[in-house]
C-alpha positions as CSV (number, residue, x, y, z in Angstrom):
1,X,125.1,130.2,98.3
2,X,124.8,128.7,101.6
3,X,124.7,124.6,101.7
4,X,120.7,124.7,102.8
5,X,120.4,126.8,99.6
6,X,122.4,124.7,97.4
7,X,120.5,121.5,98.6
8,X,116.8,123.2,97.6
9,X,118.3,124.1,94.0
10,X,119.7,120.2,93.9
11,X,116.2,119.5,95.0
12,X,114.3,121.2,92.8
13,X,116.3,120.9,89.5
14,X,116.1,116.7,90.4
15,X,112.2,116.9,90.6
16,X,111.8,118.8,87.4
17,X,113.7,116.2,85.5
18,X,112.3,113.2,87.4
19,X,115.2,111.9,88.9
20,X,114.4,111.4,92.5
21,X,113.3,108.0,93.1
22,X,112.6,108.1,96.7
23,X,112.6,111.1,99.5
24,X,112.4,111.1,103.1
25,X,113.3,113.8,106.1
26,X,115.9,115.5,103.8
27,X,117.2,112.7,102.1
28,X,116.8,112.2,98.6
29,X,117.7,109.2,96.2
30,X,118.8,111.0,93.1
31,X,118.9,108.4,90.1
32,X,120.3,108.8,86.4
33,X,117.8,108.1,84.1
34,X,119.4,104.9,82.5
35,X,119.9,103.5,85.9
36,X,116.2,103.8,85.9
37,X,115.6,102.0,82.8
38,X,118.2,99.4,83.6
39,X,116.2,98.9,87.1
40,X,113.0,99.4,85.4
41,X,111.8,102.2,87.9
42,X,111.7,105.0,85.6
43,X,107.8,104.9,85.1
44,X,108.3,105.0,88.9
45,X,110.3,108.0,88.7
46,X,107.7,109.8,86.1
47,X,104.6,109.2,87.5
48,X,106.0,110.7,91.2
49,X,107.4,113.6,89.6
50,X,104.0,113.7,87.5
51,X,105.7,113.6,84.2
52,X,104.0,110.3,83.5
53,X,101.0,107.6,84.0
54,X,100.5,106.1,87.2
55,X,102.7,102.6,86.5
56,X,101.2,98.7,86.0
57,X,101.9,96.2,88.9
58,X,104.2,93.9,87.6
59,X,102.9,90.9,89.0
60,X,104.2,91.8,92.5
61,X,102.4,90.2,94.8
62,X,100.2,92.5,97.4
63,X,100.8,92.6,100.6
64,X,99.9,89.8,102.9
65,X,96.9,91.6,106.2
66,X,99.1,90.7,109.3
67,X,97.8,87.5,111.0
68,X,95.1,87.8,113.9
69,X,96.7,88.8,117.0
70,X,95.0,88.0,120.0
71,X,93.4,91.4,122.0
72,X,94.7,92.0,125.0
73,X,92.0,90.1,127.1
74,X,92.8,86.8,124.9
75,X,96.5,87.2,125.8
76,X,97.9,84.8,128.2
77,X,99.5,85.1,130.7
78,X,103.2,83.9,130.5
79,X,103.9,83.6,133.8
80,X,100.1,81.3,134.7
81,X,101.3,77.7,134.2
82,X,97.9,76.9,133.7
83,X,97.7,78.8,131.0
84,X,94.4,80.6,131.3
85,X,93.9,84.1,130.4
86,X,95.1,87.0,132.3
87,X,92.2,88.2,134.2
């Protein structure tokens, strides 16, 4: 078994049982289920491997929208000591 086949099989056995918590450009987080519970991200880990319900928000809070940035025409222009806008 080469090393690219031993990491699909790691891969796939992992995602049957529900124990990759996050994944990203080959890297996975493999979790044991009571570190799940004890973190309380094993709905997490259920509903991604579809083994479970989508999971509640636990009174996080969402996401504040960025604050307005100016467009480039409203930018000024740092090096204008009067401070007007950059034409």
């Amino acid at each position: 078994m080469t090393r690219e086949e031993a990491y699909d099989a790691v891969a796939k056995l992992a995602a049957e049982h529900a124990l990759i918590l996050q994944g990203f450009g080959g890297v996975l987080t493999i979790v044991h289920p009571e570190t799940q519970r004890a973190e309380g991200f094993e709905e997490h880990c259920l509903y991604m491997a579809g083994m479970g319900p989508m999971p509640e928000s636990k009174g996080k809070p969402k996401p504040e929208p960025a604050p307005h940035k100016p467009r480039t025409d409203e930018q000024l222009d740092i090096f204008n000591d009067t401070k007007e806008p950059a034409a």
